[in-house]
ZAMI-25039 format. One line per field, with one value per residue: residue number from 0; residue in three letters; chain; x, y, z of N, C-alpha, C in turn. Coordinates in pm, whole numbers, plus 50000, padded with zeros to 5 digits. Example, Ala and Ser with C-alpha at 12.3 -4.5 7.8 and 13.67 -1.06 7.14 Angstrom:
residues 2
n	(0,1)
res	(ala,ser)
chain	(A,A)
n_u	(51319,51285)
n_v	(49431,49775)
n_w	(50780,50708)
ca_u	(51230,51367)
ca_v	(49550,49894)
ca_w	(50780,50714)
c_u	(51320,51290)
c_v	(49670,50003)
c_w	(50780,50787)
END
This chain:
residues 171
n	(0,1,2,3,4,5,6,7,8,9,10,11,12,13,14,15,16,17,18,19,20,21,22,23,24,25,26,27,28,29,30,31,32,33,34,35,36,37,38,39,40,41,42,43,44,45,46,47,48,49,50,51,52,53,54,55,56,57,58,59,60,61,62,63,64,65,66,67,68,69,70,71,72,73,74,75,76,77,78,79,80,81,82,83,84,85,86,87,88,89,90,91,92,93,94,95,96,97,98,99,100,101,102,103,104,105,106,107,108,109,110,111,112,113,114,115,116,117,118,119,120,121,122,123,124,125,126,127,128,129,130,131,132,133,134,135,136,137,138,139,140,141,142,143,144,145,146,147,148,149,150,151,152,153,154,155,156,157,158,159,160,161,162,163,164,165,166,167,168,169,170)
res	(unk,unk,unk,unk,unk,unk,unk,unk,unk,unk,unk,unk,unk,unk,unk,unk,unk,unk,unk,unk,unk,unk,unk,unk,unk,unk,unk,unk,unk,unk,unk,unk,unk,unk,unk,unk,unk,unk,unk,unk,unk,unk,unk,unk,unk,unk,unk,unk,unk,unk,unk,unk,unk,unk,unk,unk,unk,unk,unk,unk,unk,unk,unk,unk,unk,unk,unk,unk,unk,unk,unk,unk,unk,unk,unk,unk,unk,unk,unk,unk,unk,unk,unk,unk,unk,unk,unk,unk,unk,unk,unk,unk,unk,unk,unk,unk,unk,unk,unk,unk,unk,unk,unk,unk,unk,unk,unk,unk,unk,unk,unk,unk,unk,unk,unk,unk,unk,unk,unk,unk,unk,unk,unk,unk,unk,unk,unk,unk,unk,unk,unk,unk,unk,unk,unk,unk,unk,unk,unk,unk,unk,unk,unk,unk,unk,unk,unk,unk,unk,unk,unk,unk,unk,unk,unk,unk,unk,unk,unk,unk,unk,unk,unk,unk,unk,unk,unk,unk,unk,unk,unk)
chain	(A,A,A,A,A,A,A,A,A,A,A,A,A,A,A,A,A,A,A,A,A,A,A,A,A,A,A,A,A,A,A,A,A,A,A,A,A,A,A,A,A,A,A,A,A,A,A,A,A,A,A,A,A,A,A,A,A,A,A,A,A,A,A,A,A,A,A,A,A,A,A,A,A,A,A,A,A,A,A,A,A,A,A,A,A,A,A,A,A,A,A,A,A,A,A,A,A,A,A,A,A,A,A,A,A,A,A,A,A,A,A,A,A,A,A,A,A,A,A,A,A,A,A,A,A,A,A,A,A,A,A,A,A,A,A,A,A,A,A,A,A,A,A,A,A,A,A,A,A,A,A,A,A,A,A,A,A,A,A,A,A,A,A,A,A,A,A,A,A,A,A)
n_u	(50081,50217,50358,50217,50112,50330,50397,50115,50194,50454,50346,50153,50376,50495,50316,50260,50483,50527,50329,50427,50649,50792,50635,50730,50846,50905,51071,50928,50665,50433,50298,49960,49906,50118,50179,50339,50523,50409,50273,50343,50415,50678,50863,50910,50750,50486,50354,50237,49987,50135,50012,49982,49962,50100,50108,50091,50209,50213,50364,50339,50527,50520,50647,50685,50571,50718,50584,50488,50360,50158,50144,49938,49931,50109,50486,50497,50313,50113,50011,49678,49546,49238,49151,49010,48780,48725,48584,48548,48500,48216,48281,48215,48123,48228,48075,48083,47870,47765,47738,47645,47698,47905,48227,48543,48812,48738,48578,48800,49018,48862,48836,49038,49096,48924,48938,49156,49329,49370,49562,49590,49602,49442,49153,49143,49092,48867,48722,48611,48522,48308,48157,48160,48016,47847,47821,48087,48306,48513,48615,48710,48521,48537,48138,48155,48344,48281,48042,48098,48314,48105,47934,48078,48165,47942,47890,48072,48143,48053,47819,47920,47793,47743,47724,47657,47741,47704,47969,47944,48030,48100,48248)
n_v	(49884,50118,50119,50221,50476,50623,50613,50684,50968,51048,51002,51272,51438,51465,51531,51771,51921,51878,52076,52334,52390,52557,52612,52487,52523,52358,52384,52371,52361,52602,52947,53037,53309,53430,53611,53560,53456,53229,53007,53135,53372,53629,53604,53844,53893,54083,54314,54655,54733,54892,55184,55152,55382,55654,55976,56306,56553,56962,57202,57504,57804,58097,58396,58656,58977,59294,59555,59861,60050,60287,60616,60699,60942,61278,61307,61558,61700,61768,61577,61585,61617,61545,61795,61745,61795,61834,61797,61912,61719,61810,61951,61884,62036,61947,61974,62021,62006,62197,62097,62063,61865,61755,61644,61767,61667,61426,61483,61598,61380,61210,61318,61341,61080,61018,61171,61220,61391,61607,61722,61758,62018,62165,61998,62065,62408,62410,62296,62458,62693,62574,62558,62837,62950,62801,62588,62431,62459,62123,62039,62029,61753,61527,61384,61135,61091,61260,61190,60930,61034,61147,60961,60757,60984,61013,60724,60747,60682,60900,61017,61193,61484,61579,61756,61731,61999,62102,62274,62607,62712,62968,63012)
n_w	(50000,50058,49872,49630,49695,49694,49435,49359,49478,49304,49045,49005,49121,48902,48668,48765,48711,48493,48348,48433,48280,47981,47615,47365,47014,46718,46466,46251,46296,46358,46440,46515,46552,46440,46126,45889,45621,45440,45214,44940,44993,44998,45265,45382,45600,45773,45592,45550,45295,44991,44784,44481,44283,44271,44409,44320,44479,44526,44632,44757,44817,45020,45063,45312,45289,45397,45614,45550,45872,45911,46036,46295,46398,46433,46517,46596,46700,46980,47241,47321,47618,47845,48055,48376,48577,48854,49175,49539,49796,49972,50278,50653,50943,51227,51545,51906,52182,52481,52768,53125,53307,53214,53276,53256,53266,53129,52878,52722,52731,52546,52341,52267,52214,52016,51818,51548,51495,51721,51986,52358,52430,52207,52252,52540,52452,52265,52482,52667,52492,52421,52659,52726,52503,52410,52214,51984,51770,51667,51440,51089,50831,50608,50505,50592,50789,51000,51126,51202,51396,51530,51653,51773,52005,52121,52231,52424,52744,53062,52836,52561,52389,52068,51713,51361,51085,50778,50609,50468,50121,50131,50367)
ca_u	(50000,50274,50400,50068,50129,50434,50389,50085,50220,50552,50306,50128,50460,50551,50240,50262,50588,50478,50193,50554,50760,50720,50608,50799,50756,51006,51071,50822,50556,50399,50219,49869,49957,50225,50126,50425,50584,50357,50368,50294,50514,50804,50905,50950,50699,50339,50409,50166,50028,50167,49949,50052,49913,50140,49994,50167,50149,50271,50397,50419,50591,50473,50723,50568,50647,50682,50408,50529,50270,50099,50144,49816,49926,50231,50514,50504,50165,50124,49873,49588,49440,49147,49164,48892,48752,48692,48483,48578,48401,48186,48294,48096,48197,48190,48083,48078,47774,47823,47683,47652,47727,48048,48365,48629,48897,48684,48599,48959,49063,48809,48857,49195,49112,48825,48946,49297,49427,49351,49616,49540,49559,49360,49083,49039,49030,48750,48573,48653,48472,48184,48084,48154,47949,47737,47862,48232,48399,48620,48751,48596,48560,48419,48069,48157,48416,48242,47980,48187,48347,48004,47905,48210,48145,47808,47910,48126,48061,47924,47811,47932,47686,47805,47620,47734,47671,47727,48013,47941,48124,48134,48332)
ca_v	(50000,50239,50159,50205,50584,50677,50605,50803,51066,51101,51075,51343,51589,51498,51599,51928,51940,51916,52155,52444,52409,52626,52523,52488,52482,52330,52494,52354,52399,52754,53012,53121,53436,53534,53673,53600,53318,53135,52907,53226,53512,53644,53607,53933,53892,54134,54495,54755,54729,55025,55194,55140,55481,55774,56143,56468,56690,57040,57293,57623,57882,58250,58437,58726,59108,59403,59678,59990,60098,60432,60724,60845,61120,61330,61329,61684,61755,61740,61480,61711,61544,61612,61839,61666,61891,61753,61882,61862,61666,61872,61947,61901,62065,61861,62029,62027,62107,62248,62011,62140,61775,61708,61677,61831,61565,61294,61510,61636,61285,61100,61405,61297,60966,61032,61255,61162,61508,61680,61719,61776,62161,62211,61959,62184,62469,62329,62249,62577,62764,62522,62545,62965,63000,62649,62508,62476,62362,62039,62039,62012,61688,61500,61337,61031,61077,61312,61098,60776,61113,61201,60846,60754,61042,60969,60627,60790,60634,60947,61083,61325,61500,61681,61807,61773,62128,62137,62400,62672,62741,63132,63054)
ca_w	(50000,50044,49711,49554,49760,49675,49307,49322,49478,49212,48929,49079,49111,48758,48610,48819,48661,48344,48373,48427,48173,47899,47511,47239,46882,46662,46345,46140,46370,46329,46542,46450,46561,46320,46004,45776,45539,45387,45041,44830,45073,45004,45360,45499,45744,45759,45583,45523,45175,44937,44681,44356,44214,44299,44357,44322,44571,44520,44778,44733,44951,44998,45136,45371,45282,45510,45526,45646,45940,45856,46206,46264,46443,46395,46708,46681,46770,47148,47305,47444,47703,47881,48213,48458,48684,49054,49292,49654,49881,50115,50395,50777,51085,51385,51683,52044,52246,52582,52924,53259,53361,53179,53337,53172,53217,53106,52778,52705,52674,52472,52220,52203,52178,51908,51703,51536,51418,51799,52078,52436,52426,52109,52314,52580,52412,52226,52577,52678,52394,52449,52793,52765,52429,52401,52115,51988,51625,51664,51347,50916,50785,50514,50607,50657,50897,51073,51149,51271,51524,51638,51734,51850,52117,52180,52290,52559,52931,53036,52720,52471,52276,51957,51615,51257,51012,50661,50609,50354,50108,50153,50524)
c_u	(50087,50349,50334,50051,50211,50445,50292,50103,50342,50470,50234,50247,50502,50448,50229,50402,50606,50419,50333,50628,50688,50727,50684,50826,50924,51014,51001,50699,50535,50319,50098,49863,50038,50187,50229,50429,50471,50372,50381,50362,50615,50947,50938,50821,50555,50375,50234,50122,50045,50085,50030,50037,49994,50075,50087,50098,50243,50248,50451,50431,50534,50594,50664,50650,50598,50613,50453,50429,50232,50105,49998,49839,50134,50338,50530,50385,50183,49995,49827,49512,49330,49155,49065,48865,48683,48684,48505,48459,48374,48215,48185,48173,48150,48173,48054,47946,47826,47678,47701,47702,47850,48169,48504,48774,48837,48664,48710,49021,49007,48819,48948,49195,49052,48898,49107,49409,49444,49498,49509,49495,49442,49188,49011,49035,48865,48669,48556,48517,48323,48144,48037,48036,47808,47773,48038,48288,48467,48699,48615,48651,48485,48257,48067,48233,48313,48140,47983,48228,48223,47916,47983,48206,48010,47809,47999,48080,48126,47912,47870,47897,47799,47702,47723,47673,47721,47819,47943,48041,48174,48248,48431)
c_v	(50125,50284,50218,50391,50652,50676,50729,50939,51153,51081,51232,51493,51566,51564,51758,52018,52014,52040,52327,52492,52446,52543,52566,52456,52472,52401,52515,52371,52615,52836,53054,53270,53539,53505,53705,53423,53231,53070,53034,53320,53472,53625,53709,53962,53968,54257,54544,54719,54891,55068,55182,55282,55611,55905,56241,56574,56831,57156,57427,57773,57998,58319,58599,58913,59210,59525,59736,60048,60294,60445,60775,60932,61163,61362,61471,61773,61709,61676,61598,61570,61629,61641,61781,61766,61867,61849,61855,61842,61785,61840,61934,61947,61996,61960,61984,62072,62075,62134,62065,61967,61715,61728,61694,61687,61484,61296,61545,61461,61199,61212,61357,61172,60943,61044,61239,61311,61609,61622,61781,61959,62173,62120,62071,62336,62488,62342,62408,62656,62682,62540,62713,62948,62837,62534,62498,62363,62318,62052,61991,61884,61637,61400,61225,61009,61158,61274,60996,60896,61148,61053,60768,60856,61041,60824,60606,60712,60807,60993,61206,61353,61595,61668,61806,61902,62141,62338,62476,62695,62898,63128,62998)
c_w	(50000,49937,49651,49569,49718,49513,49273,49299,49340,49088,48972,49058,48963,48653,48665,48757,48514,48315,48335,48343,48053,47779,47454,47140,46785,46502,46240,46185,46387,46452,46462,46417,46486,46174,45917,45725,45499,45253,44963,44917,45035,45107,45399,45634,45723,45720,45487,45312,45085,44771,44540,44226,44347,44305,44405,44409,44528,44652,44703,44831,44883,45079,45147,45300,45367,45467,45596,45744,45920,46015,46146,46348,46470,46533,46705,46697,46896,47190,47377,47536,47778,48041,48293,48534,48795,49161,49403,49705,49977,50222,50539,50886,51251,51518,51778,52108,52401,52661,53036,53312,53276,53271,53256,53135,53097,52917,52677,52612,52548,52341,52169,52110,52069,51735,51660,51513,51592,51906,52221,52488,52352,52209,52448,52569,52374,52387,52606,52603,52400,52540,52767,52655,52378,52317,52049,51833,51641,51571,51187,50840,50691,50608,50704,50776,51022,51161,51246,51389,51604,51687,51751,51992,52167,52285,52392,52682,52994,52854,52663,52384,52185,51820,51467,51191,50920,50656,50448,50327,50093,50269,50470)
END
């Protein structure tokens, strides 16, 4: 029985053997695959076939010529351009109104702090001229700024009231 085993098994690896090794075709044996030599070929193998009717092509060159560019305008005329004429932005004058409940420090500073072009003199001046006469010109700006400065001091902790006024342009 262990002959009977051992036989099987070595047919077994020889057919697995087999199964590995690559094919090979002896010289007279052909490939389907290749597409040359046959009874009637010349033998060079599979080529393109070539028309037998020639055609003339012709080529013909242009060669480009230069075009002198026409000046439309002469360099000794002088470019006029056009002057624009720009209108300044109106101005607004920011003012001050005068409080019996302000405290002078408190206003002094947030002027400073407000307003970017003011020092601490010019500030209380300013309060100065407000408390004596009621009202008092910070300074002339366009509207928009002027604006962002007067609620910017409105939002003071205490408050600081102030008024914008279209400057004229006579002042």
């Amino acid at each position: 029985m262990m002959k009977l085993t051992l036989i099987a098994v070595l047919l077994a690896v020889m057919h697995m053997a087999s199964s590995f090794t690559p094919l090979t075709f002896s010289s007279r044996q052909r490939s389907i695959l290749f597409a040359g030599e046959r009874e009637g070929d010349s033998g060079g193998g599979a080529a393109i076939a070539k028309p037998a009717i020639k055609q003339a092509q012709k080529t013909e060159t242009r060669s480009k010529q230069k075009s002198k560019a026409q000046q439309t305008s002469k360099t000794h005329d002088p470019i006029s351009r056009r002057d624009e004429e720009f209108e300044d932005a109106p101005m607004y004058k920011l003012m001050l109104i005068s409080d019996e409940s302000y405290d002078a420090v408190h206003v002094v500073e947030r002027m400073c702090a407000v307003l970017e072009d003011m020092d601490e003199d010019q500030a209380s001046t300013v309060f100065q001229q407000a408390s004596q006469s009621g009202k008092a010109m910070c300074g002339k700006y366009p509207f928009e700024r002027a604006e962002l400065f007067k609620e910017q001091l409105i939002r003071s902790d205490p408050m600081i009231f102030s008024d914008i006024v279209e400057e004229n342009k006579n002042n």
